[in-house]
N, C-alpha and C positions, 0 to 999 in steps of 0.2 A: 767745261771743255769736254769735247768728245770726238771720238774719231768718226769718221765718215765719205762719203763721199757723194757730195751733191748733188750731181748730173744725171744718175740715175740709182734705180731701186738694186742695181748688181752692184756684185767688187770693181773695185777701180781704184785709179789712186787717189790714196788718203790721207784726209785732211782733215784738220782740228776746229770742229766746230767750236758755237760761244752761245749760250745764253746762259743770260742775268734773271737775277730774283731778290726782290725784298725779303719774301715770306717763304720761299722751295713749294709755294703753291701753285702764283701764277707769274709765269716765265715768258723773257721775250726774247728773241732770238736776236742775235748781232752778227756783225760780218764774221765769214771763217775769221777762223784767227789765223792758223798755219797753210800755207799750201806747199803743196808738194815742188819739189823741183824737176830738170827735163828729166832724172834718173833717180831721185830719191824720194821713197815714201814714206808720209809723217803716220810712224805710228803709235803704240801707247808710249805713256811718259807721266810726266809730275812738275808740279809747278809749285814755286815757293816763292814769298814775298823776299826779298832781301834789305831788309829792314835798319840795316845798321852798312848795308852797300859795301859788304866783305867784299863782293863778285869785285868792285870798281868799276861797275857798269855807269851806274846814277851819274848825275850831272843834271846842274843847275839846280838843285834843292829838289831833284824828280827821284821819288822810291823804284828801282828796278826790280821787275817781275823776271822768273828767270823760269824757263819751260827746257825741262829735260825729256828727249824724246827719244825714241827709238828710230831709226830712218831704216828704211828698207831699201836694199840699192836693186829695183826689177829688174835687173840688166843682167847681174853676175849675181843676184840673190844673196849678198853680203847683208848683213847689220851691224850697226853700229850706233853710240849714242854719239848727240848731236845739244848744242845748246841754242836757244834762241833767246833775247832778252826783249821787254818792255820800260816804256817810259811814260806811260797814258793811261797804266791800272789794268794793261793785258788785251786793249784793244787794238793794237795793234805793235807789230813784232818783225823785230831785227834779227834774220840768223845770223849767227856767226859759224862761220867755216872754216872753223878747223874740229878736228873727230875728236871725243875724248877718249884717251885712251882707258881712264878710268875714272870717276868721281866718286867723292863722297861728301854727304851731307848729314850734319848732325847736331841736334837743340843741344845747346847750351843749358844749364841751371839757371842762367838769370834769363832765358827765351831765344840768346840770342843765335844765329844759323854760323855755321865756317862750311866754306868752301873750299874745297883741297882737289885743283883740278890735275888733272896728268901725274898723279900721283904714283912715284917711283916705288918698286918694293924691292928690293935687293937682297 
C-alpha cells in the first residue's frame, strides 16, 4: 500500500494505493485500495492482519485486515486517525466513521495482536 494520488503527477487528495508481489521483484498494481472522502485525506498509516478477530470485525469464517490511517481534514486542516477494515485479504475496504481517539496495538508472546480502541487514561 502506498499513498498517492492518481489523477495527476501534483498533490491532491490522497489515496492508498495496492500492489501485490510473489517475489517484491515483479509487482502488479490493483484497484486504490482507500479513497479519500468529500473532506478527508487518506494519509500515512499501517495495516495489520487480525488474526484471532480481536477487532470483531470478521464474519463468516473471513480474517479482517484492519488499515490505520492518518485522515487529513483539507477543509479545517485537522488530523485525526481513522479506521478501515477488510474482508477479501485488503482488496477492498470498509471505513468506519468514527475518529479514534486513541489506539493501541501490540504482539503478543504467542503472535497474537489486542486492540484497545478509545482507550481512556485517567
Amino acid at each position: 500500500y502506498y499513498q498517492y494520488f492518481p489523477y495527476k503527477v501534483v498533490w491532491g487528495p490522497m489515496h492508498w494505493g495496492h500492489a501485490v508481489s510473489k517475489n517484491l521483484v515483479n509487482w502488479e498494481h490493483a484497484p486504490v485500495a482507500l479513497y479519500p472522502d468529500s473532506a478527508v485525506w487518506i494519509f500515512s498509516g499501517s495495516i495489520v492482519v487480525d488474526h484471532k478477530n480481536l477487532s470483531g470485525l470478521g464474519r463468516e469464517g473471513k480474517t479482517p485486515v484492519l488499515a490505520f490511517y492518518t485522515g487529513h481534514n483539507y477543509k479545517t486542516g485537522n488530523e485525526s486517525q481513522f479506521l478501515a477494515y477488510s474482508l477479501d485479504e485488503g482488496y477492498t475496504w470498509e471505513k468506519i466513521f468514527v475518529t479514534l481517539k486513541l489506539f493501541i496495538i501490540f504482539l503478543q508472546k504467542n503472535g497474537s495482536c489486542a486492540l484497545l480502541p478509545e482507550l481512556k487514561v485517567l
